[in-house]
C-alpha positions in Angstrom: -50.2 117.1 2.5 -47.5 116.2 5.0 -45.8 113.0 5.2 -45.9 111.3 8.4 -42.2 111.2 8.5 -42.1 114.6 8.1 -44.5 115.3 10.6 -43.0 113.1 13.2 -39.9 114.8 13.0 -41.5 118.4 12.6 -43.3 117.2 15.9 -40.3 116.2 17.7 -38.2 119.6 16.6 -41.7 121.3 18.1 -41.5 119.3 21.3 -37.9 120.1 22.0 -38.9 123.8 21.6 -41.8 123.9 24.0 -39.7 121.2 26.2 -37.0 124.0 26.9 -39.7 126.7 28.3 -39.9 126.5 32.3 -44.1 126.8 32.4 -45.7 127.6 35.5 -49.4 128.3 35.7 -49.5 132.3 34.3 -47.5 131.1 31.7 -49.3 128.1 30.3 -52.4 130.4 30.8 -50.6 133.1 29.1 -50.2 129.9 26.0 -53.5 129.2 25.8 -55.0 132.8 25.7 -56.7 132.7 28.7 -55.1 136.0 30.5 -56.0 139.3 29.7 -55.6 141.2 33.0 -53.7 140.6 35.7 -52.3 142.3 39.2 -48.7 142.8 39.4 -47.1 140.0 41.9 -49.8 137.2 40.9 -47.3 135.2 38.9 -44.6 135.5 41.7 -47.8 134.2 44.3 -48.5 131.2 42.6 -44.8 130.4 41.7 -44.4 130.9 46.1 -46.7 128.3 47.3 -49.9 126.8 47.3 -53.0 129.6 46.6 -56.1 129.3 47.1 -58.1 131.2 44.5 -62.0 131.3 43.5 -64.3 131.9 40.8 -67.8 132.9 40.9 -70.5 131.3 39.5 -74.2 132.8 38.3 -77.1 130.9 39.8 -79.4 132.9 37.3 -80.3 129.5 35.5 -80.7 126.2 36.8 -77.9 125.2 34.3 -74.8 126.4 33.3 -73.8 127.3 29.7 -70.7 126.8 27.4 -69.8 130.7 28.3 -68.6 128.9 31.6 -66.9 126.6 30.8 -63.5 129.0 30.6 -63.6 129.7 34.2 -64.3 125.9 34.9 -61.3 124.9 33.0 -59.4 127.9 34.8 -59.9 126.1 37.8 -59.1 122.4 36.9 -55.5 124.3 35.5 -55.3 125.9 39.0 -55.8 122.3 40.8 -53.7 121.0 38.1 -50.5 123.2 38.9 -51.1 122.5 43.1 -53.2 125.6 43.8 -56.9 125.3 46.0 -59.8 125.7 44.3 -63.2 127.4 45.1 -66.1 127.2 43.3 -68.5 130.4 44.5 -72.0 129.6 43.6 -73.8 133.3 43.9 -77.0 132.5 46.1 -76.9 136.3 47.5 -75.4 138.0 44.3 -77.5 135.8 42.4 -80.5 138.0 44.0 -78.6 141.6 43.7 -77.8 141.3 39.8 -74.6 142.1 38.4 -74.7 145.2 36.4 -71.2 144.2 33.9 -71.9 144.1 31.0 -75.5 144.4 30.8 -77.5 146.9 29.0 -80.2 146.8 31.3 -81.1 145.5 34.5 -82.4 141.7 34.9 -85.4 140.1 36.9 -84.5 138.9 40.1 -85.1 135.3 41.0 -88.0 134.3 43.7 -85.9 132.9 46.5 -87.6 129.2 45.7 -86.2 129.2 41.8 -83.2 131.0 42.7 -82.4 127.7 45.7 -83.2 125.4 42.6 -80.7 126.8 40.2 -78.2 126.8 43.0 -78.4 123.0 43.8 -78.6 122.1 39.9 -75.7 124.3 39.4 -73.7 123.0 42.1 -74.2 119.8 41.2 -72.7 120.6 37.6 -69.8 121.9 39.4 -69.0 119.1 41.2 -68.5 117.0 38.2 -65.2 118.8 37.0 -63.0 119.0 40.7 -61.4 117.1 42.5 -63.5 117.4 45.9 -61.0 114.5 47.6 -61.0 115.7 51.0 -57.4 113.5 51.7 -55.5 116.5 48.8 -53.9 119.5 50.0 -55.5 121.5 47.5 -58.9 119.7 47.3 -61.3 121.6 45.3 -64.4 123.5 47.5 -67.5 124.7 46.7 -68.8 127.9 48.4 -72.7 130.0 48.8 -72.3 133.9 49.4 -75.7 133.6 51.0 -73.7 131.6 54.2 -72.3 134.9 54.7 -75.0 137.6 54.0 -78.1 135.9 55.3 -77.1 137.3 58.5 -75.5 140.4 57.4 -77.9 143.5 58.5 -77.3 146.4 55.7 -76.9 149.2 58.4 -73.5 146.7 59.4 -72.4 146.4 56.1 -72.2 150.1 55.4 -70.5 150.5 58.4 -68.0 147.5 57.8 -67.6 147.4 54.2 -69.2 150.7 52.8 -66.8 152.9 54.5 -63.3 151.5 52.6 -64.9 152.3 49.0 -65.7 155.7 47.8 -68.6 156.8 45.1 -66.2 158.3 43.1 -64.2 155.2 42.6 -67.4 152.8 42.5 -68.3 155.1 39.4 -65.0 155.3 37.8 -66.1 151.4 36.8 -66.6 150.9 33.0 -69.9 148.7 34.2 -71.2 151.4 36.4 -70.6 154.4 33.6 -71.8 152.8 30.7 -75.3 151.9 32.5 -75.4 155.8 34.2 -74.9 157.3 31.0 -77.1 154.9 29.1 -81.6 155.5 28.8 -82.6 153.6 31.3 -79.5 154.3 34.2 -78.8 152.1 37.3 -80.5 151.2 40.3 -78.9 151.5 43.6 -79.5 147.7 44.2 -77.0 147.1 41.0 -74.7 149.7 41.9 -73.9 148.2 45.3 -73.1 144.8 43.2 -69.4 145.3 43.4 -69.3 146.1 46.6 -71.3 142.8 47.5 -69.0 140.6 45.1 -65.9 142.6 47.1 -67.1 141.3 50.2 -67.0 137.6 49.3 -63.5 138.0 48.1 -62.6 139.6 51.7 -64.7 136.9 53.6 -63.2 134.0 51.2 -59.7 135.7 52.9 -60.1 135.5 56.1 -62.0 132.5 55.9 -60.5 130.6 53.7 -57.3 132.1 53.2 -58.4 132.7 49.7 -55.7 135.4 47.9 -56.9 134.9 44.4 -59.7 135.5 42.2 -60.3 134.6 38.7 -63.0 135.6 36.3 -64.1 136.9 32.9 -62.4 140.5 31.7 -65.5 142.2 32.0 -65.3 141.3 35.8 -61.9 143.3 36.2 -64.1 146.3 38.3 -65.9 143.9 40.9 -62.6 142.3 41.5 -60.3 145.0 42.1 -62.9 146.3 44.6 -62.0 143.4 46.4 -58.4 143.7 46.3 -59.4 147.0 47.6 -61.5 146.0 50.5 -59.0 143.6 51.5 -56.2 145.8 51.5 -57.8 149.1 53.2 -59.9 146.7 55.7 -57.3 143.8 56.9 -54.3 145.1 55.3 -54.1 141.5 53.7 -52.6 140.1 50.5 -54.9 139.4 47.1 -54.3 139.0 43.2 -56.5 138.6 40.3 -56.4 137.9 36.9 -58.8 138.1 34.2 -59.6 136.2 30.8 -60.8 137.6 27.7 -64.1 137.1 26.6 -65.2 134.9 23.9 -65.9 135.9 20.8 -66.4 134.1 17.5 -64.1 135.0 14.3 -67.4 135.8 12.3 -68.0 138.5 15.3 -71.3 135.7 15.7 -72.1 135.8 19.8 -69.9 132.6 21.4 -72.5 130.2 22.4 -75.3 131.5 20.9 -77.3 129.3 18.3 -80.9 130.3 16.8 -82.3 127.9 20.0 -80.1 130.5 22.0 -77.6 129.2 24.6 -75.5 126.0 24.6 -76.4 124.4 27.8 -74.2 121.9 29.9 -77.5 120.3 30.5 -78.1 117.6 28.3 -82.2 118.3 28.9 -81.4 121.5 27.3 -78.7 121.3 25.0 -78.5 117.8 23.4 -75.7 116.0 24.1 -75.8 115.7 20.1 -76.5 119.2 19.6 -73.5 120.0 22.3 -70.9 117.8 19.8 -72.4 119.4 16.6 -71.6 122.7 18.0 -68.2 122.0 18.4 -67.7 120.2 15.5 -69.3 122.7 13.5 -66.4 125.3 14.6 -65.0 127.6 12.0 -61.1 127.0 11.5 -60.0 130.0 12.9 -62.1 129.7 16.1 -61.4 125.8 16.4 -57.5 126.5 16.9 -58.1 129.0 19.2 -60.9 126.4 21.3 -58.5 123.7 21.6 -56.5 125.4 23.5 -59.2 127.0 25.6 -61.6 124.3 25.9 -59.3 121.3 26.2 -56.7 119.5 29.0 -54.7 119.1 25.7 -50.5 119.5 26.4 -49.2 121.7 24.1 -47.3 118.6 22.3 -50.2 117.4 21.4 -52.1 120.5 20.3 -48.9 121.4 18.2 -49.5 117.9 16.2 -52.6 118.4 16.0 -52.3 121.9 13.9 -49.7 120.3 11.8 -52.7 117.4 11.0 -55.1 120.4 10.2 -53.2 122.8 8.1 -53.3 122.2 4.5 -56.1 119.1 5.6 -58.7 121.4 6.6 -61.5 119.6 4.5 -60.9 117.0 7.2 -61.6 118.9 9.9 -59.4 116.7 11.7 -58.9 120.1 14.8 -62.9 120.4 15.1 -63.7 116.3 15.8 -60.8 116.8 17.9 -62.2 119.2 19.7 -65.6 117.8 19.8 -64.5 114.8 21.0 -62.5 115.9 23.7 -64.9 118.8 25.0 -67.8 116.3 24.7 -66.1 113.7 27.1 -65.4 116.5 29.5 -68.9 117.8 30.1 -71.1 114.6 29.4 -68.8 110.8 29.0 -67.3 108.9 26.6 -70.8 106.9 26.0 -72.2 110.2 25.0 -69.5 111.2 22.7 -69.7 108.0 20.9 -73.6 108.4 20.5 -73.4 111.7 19.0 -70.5 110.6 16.8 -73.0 107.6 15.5 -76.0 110.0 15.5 -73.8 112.2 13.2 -73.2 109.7 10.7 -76.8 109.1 10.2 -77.8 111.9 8.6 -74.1 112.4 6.3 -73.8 108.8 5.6 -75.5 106.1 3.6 -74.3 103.1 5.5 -76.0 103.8 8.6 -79.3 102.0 8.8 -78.8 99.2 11.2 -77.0 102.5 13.4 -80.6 104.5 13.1 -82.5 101.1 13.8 -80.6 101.0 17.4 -81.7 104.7 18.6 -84.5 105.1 21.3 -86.8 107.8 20.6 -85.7 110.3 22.5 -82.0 109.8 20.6 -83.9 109.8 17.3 -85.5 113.2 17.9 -82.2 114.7 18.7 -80.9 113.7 15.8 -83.8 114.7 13.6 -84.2 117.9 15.3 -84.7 120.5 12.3 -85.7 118.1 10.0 -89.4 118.6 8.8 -91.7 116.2 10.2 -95.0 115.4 8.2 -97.9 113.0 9.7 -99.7 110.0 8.1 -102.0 107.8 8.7 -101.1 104.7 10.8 -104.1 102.8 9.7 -103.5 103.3 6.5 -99.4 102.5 6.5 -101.1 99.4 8.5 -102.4 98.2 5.7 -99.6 99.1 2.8 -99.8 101.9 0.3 -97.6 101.9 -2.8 -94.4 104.3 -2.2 -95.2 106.5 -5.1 -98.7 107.2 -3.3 -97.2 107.8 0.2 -94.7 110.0 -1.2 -97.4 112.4 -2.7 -100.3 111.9 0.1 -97.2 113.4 2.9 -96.8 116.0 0.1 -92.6 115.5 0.1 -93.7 115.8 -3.1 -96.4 117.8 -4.6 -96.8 115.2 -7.7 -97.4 111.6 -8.0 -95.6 112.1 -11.3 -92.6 113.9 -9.7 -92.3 111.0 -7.0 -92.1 107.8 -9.8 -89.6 109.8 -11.9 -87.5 110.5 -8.1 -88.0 107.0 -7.2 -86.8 105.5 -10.5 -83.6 107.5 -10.2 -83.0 105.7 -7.6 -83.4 109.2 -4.9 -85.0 107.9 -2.7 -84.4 105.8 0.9 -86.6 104.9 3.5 -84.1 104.6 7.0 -81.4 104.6 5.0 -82.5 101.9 2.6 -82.6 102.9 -1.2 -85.7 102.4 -3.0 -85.3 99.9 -5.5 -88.5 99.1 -7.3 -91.1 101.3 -8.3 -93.6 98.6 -6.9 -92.3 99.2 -3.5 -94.9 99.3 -0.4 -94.9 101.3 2.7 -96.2 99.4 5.4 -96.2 99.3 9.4 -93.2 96.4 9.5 -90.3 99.1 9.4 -91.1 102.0 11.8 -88.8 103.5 13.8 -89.8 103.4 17.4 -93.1 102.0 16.1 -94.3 105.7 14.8 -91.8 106.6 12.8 -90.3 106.8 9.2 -87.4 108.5 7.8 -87.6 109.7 4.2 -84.2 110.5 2.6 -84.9 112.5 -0.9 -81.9 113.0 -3.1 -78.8 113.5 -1.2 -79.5 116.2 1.5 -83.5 116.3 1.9 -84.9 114.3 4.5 -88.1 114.1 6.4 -89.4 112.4 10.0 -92.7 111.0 8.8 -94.7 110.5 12.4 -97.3 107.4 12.2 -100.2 108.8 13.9 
C-alpha cells in the first residue's frame, strides 16, 4: 500500500508531467480514448476558432441508454473547449432506420410513439448543455423532421441523390455486410446515409455546422456527408469518430439480464444505474473514468495510484459511480443508492431500511425472493420458528430453531435473539413488509398480504 506521502509527491511529479502537455480538444479526446477516426484538418479546425459540431441522437426509445452517454459527454467536452454544440434528435431518420450495425432491419415507429420518444428524449438532453442563450457557443437542440417534412422525394434525388454514386453507397462496411448477409437490405435502409448526409449539409448552411461527431460504426453515414457538402456547396466539414464500447469480459456494454441501462430512472433504477457502475470490473473501470467522467486528468491520475495495489477497495469503481450517478440523476440520488447499497452488505443499517418508501425498498430488494404470508395471522403473532417454516425459507421447523439459535437470523436488520421471539404486525416495512436476513448473504422480502 502506498504511503500518502509518497503518493502526494508521486501525484505532484504526475501533475508536472501532464501540466507541460499543451491540450486542446483532439488531444484530451485523444487521452481519454474517445477518438478512433478522424478527417485530416479537424484538429487544426477546432484549434482555428469556434466550431459548431453535432451529434445525432436515436428517437427509437422514449429514453436514452448508457450506450449514449459517450456522445453526450463528447459534447459537454466540445462546449467545454468553446466549440457550439448540437444535439440532432432523429424525428425523420428515426422513421427510415439506420442500417450500421444491424443484422437485420428494425420496426419502424407509428408517427404518434415515434413524437413521444422525441419529446422524452429531448428533454433528457437538455439536462446535460448549456442551452444559455447569452453564450457564444450555447448548446442547440435540432429535429431532422424540420427539414424533411417538406422535402418531396422526386426533389431530393434531384438535389442530393445526384452527388453520391451506388457504387460508393455500397462500398460502406454497413451496406455490404447486410447485402451479403440472408435476409439483404431494403431500399428504404439503403438510402439511410444519404438521409443522415443531408442533415449534416442542411446543419451547414443553416447552422454553420462544420463538424460531426458520432460512434465508429457511424464513420460511413458521415463521410457521406463530408461528401455531399463538398460536391454540392463546395463547403468545409470534419468528423471524428469514437470507438465503441466494449467490456473487458467481451460481455455487451450496457447490457444486463433486464437488458439495457436506461437514463430513465422508471426504467433503470437510479439504484440499479449506481450498482452498475459500481459493479465495474477493474480493467473496464480505468478505462470508464476516463470516458464517463468530467474528471481532469490530475485527478484521474490520483485516483489510479489509490486503486492499484487497493483494488479490494474498489476505491476507482465508487468513484466512478459516484460521479456518473450525479451526472445523469443528482447528488440526492447518489446518496440514496449509496445508503440502499449498504442495506443489503451491512449489518448496521436498520434504522437506514426503516426510512425507505416503498418504491425505494423494491429497488433495493429487486432480485431478492419474495414469499407471502398471512397478514391476519402476523396480526395476531406467530412464534419466529413457525413463521420461518410456514414462508418455507426453511423447509423444517427443526432446521429454523437450530438457524435461529446460531444466532443467523435478522428480521430488518435486527438479529434474532431468543428462540421465543414473535413475529407480529408492529415492525412492517411500509406496513406489508418484512425482510428476512438468513445467514450472511440469504435474504427474503416477506409481503404481508
Amino acid at each position: 500500500m502506498f504511503s500518502g506521502h509518497f503518493c502526494k509527491n508521486l501525484l505532484q511529479s504526475t501533475t508536472n508531467n501532464i501540466k507541460m502537455i499543451t491540450t486542446n480538444l483532439i488531444q484530451e479526446l485523444h487521452w481519454r480514448g474517445m477518438i478512433q477516426d478522424i478527417m485530416p484538418g479537424t484538429e487544426e479546425q477546432l484549434n482555428k476558432e469556434m466550431t459548431t459540431g453535432y451529434i445525432g441522437f436515436d428517437p427509437t426509445a422514449d429514453s436514452l441508454h448508457i450506450g449514449s452517454l459517450v456522445p453526450i459527454i463528447l459534447l459537454k467536452h466540445l462546449q467545454k473547449y468553446g466549440h457550439k454544440p448540437i444535439a440532432l434528435v432523429g424525428g425523420a431518420t428515426g422513421m427510415v432506420g439506420d442500417p450500421s450495425g444491424k443484422s437485420e432491419e428494425r420496426n419502424l415507429l407509428s408517427e404518434d410513439v415515434l413524437n413521444h420518444n422525441i419529446v422524452c428524449v429531448k428533454a433528457q438532453l437538455e439536462k446535460f448543455l448549456d442551452f444559455d442563450i447569452a453564450l457564444p457557443n450555447a448548446a442547440e437542440m435540432a429535429n431532422n423532421y424540420d427539414w424533411f417534412k417538406d422535402f418531396r422525394f422526386l426533389d431530393f434525388i434531384k438535389e442530393v441523390g445526384k452527388y453520391i454514386t451506388v457504387n460508393y453507397m455500397m462500398s460502406k462496411d454497413s451496406v455490404r455486410k447486410r447485402l451479403d448477409g440472408e435476409n439483404g437490405m431494403s431500399f428504404t435502409e439503403f438510402t439511410y446515409q444519404l438521409v443522415q448526409g443531408y442533415d449534416f449539409y442542411w446543419l451547414n448552411q443553416n447552422k454553420d455546422c462544420k463538424l460531426q461527431m458520432g460512434g465508429s460504426d457511424q464513420w460511413g453515414n458521415i463521410v457521406t456527408g463530408t461528401e455531399i457538402i463538398r460536391k454540392k456547396s463546395g463547403g468545409e466539414a470534419f468528423a471524428f469518430t469514437c470507438p465503441l464500447m466494449t467490456k473487458a469480459d467481451g460481455g455487451k456494454f450496457g447490457k444486463t439480464e433486464k437488458g439495457n441501462i436506461w437514463l430513465d430512472a422508471k426504467k433503470t433504477s437510479v439504484y440499479q444505474f449506481y450498482q452498475f457502475w459500481l459493479n465495474a470490473a477493474d480493467a473496464d473501470a480505468e478505462k470508464y473514468i476516463k470516458l464517463f467522467t468530467l474528471l481532469s486528468r490530475e485527478e484521474i491520475a490520483f485516483l489510479l495510484l489509490q486503486h492499484a495495489g487497493n483494488e479490494h477497495q474498489r476505491l476507482l469503481q465508487k468513484k466512478l459511480a459516484e460521479e456518473v450517478t450525479c451526472f445523469v440523476h443528482s447528488r440526492d440520488d447518489y446518496e440514496f443508492a449509496v445508503k440502499a447499497s449498504e442495506i443489503l452488505f451491512n449489518n448496521d443499517t436498520a434504522e437506514i431500511l426503516q426510512q425507505l418508501n416503498e418504491e425505494q425498498l423494491l429497488q433495493v430488494m429487486e432480485g431478492v425472493p419474495t414469499v407471502q404470508f398471512s397478514k391476519t395471522i402476523a396480526a395476531q403473532g406467530i412464534d419466529i420458528v413457525s413463521f420461518l417454516a410456514e414462508t418455507k425459507i426453511f423447509t423444517s421447523k427443526g432446521e429454523a430453531r437450530k438457524m435461529v439459535q446460531g444466532g443467523g437470523i435478522s428480521i430488518n436488520k435486527i438479529k434474532i435473539e431468543k428462540i421465543e421471539s414473535v413475529v407480529d404486525a408492529t415492525g412492517l416495512l411500509n406496513d406489508k413488509y418484512l425482510l428476512v436476513q438468513k445467514g450472511k448473504k440469504n435474504y427474503y422480502l416477506v409481503l404481508m398480504a
